[in-house]
N, CA, C and O of each residue as an XYZ file, in Angstrom:
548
protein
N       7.056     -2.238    -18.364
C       7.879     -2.186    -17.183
C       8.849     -3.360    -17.226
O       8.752     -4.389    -17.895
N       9.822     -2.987    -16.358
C      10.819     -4.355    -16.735
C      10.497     -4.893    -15.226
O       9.790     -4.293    -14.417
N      11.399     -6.609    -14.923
C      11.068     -7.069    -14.319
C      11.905     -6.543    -13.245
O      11.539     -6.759    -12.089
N      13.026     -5.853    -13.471
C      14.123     -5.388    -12.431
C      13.453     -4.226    -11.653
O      13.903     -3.804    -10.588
N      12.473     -3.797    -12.193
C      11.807     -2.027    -11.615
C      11.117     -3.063    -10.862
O      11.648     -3.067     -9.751
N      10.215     -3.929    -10.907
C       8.884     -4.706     -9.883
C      10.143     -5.275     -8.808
O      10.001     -4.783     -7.688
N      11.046     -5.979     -8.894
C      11.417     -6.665     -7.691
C      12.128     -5.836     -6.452
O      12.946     -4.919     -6.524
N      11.727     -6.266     -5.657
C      12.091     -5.101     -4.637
C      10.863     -4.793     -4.318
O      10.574     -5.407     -3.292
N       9.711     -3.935     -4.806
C       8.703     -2.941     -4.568
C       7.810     -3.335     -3.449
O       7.667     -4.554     -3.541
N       7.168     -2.893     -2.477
C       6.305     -3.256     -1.622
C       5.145     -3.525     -2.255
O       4.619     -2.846     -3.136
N       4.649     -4.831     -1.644
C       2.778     -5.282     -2.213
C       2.238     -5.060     -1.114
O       2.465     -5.559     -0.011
N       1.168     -3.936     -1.581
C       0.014     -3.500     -0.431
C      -1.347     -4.142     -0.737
O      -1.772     -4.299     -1.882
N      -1.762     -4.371     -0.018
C      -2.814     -4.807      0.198
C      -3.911     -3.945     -0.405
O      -3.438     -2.904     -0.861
N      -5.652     -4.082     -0.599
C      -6.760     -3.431     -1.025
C      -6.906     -2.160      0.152
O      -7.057     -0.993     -0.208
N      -6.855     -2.470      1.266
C      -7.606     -1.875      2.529
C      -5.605     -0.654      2.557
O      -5.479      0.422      3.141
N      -4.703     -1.239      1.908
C      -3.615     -0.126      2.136
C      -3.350     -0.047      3.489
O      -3.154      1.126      3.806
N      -3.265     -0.806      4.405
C      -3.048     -1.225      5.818
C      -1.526     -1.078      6.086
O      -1.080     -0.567      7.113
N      -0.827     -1.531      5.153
C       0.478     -1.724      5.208
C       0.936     -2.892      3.966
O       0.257     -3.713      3.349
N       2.408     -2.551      3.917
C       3.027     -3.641      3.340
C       2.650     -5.164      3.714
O       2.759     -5.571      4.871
N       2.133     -6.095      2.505
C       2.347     -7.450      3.011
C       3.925     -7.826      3.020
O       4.469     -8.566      3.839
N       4.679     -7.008      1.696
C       6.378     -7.682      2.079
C       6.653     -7.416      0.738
O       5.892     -6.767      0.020
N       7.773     -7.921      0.356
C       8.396     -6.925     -0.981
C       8.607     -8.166     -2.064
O       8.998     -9.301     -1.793
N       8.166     -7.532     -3.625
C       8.627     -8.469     -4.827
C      10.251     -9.355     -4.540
O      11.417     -9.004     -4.358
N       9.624    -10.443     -4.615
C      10.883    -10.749     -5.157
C      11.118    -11.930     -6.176
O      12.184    -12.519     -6.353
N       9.996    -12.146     -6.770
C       9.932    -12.496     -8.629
C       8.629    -12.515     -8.968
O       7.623    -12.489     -8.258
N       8.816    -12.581    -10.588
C       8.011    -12.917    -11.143
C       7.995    -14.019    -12.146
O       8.802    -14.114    -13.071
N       6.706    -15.112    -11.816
C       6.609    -16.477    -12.675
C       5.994    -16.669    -13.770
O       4.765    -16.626    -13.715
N       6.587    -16.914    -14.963
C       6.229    -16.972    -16.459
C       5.822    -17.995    -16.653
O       6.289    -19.038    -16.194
N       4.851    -17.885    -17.387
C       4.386    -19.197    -18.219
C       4.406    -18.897    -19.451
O       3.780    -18.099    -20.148
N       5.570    -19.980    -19.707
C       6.123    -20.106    -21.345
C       4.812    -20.009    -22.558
O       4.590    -19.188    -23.448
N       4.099    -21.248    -22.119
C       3.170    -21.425    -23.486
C       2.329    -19.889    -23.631
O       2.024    -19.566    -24.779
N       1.965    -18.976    -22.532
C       1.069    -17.966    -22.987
C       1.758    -16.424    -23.034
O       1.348    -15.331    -23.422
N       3.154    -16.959    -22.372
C       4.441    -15.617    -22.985
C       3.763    -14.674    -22.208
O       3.446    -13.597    -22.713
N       3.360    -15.081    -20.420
C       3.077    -13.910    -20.091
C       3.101    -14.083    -18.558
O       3.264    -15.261    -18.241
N       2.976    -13.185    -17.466
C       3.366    -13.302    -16.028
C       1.922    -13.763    -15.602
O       0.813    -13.333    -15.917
N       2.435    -15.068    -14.549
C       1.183    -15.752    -14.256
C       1.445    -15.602    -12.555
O       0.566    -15.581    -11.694
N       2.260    -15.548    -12.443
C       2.389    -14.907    -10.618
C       3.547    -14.032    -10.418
O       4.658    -14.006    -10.949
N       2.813    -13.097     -9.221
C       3.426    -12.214     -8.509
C       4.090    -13.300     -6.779
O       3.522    -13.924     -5.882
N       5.165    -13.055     -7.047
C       6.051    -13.450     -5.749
C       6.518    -12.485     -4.450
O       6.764    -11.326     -4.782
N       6.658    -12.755     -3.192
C       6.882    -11.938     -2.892
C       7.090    -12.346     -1.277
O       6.172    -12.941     -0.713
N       8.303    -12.017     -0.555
C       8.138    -12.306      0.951
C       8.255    -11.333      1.723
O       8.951    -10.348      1.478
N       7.487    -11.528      2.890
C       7.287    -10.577      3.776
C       6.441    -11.432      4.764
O       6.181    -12.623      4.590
N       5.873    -10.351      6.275
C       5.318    -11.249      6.958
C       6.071    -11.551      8.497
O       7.218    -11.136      8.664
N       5.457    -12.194      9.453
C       6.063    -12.099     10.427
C       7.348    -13.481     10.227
O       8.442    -13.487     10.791
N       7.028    -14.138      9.647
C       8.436    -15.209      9.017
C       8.924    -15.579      7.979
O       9.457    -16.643      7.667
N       8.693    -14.481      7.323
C       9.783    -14.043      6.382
C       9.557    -14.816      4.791
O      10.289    -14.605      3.823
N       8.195    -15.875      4.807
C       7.976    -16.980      4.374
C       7.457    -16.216      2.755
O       6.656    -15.283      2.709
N       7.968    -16.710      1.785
C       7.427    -16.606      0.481
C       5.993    -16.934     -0.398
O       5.710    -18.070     -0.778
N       5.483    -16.214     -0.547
C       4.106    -16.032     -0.847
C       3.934    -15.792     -2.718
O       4.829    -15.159     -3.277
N       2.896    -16.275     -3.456
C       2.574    -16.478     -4.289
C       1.234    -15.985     -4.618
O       0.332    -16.415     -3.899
N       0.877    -15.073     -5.671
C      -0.277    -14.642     -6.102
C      -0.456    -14.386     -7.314
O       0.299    -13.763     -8.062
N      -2.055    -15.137     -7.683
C      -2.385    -15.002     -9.270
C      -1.978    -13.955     -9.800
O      -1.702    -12.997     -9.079
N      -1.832    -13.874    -11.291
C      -1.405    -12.437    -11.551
C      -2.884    -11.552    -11.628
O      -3.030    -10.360    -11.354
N      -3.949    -12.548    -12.100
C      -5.516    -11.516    -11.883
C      -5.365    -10.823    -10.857
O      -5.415     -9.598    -10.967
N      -5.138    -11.440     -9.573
C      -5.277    -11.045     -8.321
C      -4.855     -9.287     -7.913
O      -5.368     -8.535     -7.085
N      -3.519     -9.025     -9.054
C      -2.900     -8.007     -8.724
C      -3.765     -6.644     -9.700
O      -4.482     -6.882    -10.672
N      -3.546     -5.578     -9.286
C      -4.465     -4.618     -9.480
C      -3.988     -3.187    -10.175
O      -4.587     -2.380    -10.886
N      -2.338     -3.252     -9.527
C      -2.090     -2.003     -9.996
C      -0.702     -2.036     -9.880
O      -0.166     -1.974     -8.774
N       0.131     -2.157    -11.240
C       1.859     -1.801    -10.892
C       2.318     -0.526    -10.761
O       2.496     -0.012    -11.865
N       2.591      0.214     -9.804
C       3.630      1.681    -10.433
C       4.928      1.424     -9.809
O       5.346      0.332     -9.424
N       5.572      2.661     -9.749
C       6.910      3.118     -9.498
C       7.056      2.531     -8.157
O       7.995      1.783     -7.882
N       6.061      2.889     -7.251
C       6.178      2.396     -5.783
C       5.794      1.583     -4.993
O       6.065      1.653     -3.794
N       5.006      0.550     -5.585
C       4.045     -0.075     -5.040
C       3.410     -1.356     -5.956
O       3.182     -1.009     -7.115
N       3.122     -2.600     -5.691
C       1.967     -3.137     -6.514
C       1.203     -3.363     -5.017
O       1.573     -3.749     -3.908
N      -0.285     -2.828     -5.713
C      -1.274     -3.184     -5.378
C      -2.080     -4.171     -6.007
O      -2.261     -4.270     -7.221
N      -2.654     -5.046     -4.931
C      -3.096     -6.302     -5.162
C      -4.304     -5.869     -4.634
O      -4.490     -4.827     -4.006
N      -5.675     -7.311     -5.120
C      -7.145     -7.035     -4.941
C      -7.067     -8.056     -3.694
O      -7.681     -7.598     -2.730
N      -6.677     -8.893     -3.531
C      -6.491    -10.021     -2.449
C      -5.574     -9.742     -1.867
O      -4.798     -9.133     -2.603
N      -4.974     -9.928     -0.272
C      -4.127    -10.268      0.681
C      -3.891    -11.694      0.426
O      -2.731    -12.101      0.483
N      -4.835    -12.490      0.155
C      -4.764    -14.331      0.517
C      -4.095    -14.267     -0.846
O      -4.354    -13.733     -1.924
N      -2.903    -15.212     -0.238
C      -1.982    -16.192     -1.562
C      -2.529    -17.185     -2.010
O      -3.364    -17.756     -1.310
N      -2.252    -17.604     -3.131
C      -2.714    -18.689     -3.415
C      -1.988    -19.625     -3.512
O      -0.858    -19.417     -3.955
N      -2.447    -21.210     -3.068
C      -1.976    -22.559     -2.918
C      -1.286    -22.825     -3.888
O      -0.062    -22.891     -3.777
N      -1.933    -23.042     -5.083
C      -1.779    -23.914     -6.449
C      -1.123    -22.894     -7.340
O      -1.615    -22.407     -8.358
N       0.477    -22.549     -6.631
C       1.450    -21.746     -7.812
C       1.904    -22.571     -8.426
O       1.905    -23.756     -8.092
N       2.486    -22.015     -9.668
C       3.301    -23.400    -10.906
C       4.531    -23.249     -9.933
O       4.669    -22.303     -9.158
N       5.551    -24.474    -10.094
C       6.741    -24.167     -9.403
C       7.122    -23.280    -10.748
O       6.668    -23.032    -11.865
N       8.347    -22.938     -9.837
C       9.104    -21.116    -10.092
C      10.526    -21.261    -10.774
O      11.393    -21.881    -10.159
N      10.701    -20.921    -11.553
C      12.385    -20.776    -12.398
C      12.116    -19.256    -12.580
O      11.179    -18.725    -13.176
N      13.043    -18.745    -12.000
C      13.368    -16.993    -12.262
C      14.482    -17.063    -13.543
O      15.579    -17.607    -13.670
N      13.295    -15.902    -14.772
C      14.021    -16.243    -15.633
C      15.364    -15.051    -15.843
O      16.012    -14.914    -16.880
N      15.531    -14.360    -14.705
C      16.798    -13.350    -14.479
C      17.977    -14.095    -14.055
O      18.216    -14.815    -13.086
N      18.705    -13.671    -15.163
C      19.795    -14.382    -15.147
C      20.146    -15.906    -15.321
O      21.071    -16.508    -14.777
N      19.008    -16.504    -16.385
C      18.783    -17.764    -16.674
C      19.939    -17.973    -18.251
O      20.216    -17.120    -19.095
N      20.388    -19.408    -18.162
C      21.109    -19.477    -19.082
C      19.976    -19.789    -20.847
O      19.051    -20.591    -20.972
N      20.549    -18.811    -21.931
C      19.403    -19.445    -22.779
C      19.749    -20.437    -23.635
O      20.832    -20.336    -24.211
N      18.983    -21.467    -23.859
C      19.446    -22.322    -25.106
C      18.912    -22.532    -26.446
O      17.691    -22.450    -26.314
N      19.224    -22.785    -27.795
C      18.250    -23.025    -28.495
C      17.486    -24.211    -28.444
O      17.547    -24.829    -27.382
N      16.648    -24.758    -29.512
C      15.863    -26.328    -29.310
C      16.975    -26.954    -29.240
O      17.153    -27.920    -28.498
N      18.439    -26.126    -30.541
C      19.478    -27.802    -30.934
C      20.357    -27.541    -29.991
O      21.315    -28.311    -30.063
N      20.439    -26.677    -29.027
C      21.596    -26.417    -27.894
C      22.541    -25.746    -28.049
O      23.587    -26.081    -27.493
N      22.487    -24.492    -28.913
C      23.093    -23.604    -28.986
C      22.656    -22.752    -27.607
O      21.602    -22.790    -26.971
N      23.995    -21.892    -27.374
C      23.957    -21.681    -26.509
C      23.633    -19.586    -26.868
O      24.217    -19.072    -27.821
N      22.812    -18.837    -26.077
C      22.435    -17.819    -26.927
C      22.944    -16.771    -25.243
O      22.467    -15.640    -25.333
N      23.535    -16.921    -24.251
C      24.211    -16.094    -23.486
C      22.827    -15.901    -22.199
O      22.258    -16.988    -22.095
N      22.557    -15.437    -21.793
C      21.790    -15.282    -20.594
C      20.803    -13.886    -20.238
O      21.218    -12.747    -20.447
N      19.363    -14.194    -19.638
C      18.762    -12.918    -19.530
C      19.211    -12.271    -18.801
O      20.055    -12.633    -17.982
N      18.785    -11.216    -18.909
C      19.394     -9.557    -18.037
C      18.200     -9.543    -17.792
O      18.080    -10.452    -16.971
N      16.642     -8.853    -18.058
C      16.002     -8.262    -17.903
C      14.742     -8.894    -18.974
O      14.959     -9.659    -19.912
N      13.297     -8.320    -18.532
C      12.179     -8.702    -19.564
C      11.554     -7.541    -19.501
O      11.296     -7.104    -18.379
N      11.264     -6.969    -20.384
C       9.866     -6.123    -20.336
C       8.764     -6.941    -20.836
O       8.695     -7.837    -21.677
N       7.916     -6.361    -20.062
C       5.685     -6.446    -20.300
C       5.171     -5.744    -19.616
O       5.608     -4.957    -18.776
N       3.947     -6.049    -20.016
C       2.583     -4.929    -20.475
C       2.288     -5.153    -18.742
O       2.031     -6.335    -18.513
N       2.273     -4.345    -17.592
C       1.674     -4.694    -16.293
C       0.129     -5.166    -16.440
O      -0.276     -6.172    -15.858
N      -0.471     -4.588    -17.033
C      -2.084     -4.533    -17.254
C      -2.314     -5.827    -18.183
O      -3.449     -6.230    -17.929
N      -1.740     -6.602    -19.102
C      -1.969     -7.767    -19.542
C      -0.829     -8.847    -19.045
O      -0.953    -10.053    -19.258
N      -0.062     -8.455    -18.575
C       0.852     -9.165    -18.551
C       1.968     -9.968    -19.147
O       2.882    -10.652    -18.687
N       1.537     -9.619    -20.384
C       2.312     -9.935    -21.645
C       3.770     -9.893    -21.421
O       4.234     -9.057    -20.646
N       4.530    -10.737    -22.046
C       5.879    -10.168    -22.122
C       5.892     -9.720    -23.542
O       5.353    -10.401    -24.415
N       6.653     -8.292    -23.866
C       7.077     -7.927    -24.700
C       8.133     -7.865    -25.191
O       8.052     -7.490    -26.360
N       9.698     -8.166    -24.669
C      11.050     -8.825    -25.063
C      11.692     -9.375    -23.903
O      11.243     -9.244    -22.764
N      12.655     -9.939    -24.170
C      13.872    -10.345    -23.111
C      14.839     -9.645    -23.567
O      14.744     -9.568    -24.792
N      15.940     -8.964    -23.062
C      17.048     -8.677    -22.701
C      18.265     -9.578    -22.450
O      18.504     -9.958    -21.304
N      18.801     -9.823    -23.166
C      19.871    -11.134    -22.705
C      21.325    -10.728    -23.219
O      21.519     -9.994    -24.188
N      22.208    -11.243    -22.521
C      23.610    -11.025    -22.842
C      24.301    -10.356    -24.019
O      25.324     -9.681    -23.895
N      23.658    -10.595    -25.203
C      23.587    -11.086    -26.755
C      22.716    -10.019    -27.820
O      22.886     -9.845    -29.027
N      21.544     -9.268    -26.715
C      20.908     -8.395    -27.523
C      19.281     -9.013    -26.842
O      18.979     -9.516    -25.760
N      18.655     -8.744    -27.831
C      16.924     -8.677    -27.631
C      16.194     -9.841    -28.368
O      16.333     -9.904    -29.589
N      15.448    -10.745    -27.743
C      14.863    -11.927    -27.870
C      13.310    -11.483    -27.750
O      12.797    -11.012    -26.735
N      12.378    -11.834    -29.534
C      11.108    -11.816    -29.052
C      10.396    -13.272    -28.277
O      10.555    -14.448    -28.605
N       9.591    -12.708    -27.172
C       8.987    -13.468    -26.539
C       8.595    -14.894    -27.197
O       8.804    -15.960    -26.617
N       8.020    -14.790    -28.439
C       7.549    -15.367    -29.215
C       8.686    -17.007    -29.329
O       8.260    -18.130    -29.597
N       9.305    -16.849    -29.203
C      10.088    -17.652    -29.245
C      10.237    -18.603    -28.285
O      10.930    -19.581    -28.565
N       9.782    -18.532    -27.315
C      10.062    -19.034    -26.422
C       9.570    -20.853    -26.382
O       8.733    -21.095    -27.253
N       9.924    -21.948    -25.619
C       9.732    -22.514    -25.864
C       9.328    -23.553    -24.268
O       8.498    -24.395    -23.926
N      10.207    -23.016    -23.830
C      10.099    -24.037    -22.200
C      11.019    -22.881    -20.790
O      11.551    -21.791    -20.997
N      10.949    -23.382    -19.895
C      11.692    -23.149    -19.118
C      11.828    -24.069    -17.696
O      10.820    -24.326    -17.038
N      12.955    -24.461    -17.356
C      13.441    -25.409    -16.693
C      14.618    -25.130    -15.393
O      15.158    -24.039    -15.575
N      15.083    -25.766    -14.277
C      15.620    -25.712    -13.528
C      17.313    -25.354    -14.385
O      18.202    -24.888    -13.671
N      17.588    -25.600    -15.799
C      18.881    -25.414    -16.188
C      18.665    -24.423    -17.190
O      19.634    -23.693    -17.399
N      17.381    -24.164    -18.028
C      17.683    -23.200    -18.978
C      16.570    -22.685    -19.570
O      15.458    -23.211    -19.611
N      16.908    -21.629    -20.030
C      14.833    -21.243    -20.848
C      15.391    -21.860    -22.317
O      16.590    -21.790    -22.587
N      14.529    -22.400    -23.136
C      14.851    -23.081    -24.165
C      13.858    -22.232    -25.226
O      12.636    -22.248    -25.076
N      14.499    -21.502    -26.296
C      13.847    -20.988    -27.400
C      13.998    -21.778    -28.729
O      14.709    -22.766    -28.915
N      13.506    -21.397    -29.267
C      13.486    -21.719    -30.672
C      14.414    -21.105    -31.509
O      14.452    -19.875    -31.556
N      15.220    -21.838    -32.223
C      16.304    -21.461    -33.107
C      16.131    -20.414    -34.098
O      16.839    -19.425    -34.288
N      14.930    -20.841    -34.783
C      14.063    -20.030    -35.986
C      15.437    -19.526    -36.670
O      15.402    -18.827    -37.683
């Protein structure tokens, strides 16, 4: 799934009560090249909420369902890597993401999408308030 199909989507809860409030990112962690939180606001103030990616249960077309309602405290801070500028280690400059696909069920990322063509994950190296930083290779 790409990351552009999840944002937007309503997160329901276990009990399916209703919407807690709608995607609006998802947070990577570089070193394991894979989605470590589901983002998302909704709520009576509008306030942005954070959840493990274990936590979540089920991606489709319409919906992620999550096993928990409760967010959790201890999110990594957040760089959305849509529309992030990319760089290499030596600072070449490699044009900007569009889009990521991964695995919903592991969470894996399986490529980036960027200005320029298709970047394996594998590469990756950091990501920061100015740029995701890959490896030149």
């Amino acid at each position: 799934m790409l990351f552009t199909e999840v944002r937007g989507l309503p997160v329901v809860p276990p009990d399916g009560a209703g919407p807690l409030g709608a995607v609006t990112s998802l947070t990577v962690d570089v070193a394991s090249g894979s989605v470590s939180h589901l983002r998302w606001r909704g709520g009576r103030f509008g306030r942005e909420s954070a959840l493990a990616w274990d936590a979540v249960r089920s991606v489709g077309p319409g919906a992620v369902r999550v096993g928990s309602a409760a967010a959790g405290d201890s999110a990594p801070p957040h760089h959305d890597l849509l529309g992030r500028r990319i760089l290499t280690d030596t600072g070449t400059g490699l044009g900007t993401v569009l889009d990521v696909a991964f695995d919903t069920r592991t969470a894996r990322l399986l490529a980036l999408f960027t200005t320029r063509g298709e970047l394996p994950p594998d590469r990756l190296l950091g990501l920061g308030d100015y740029a995701l930083v890959v490896w030149a290779g």
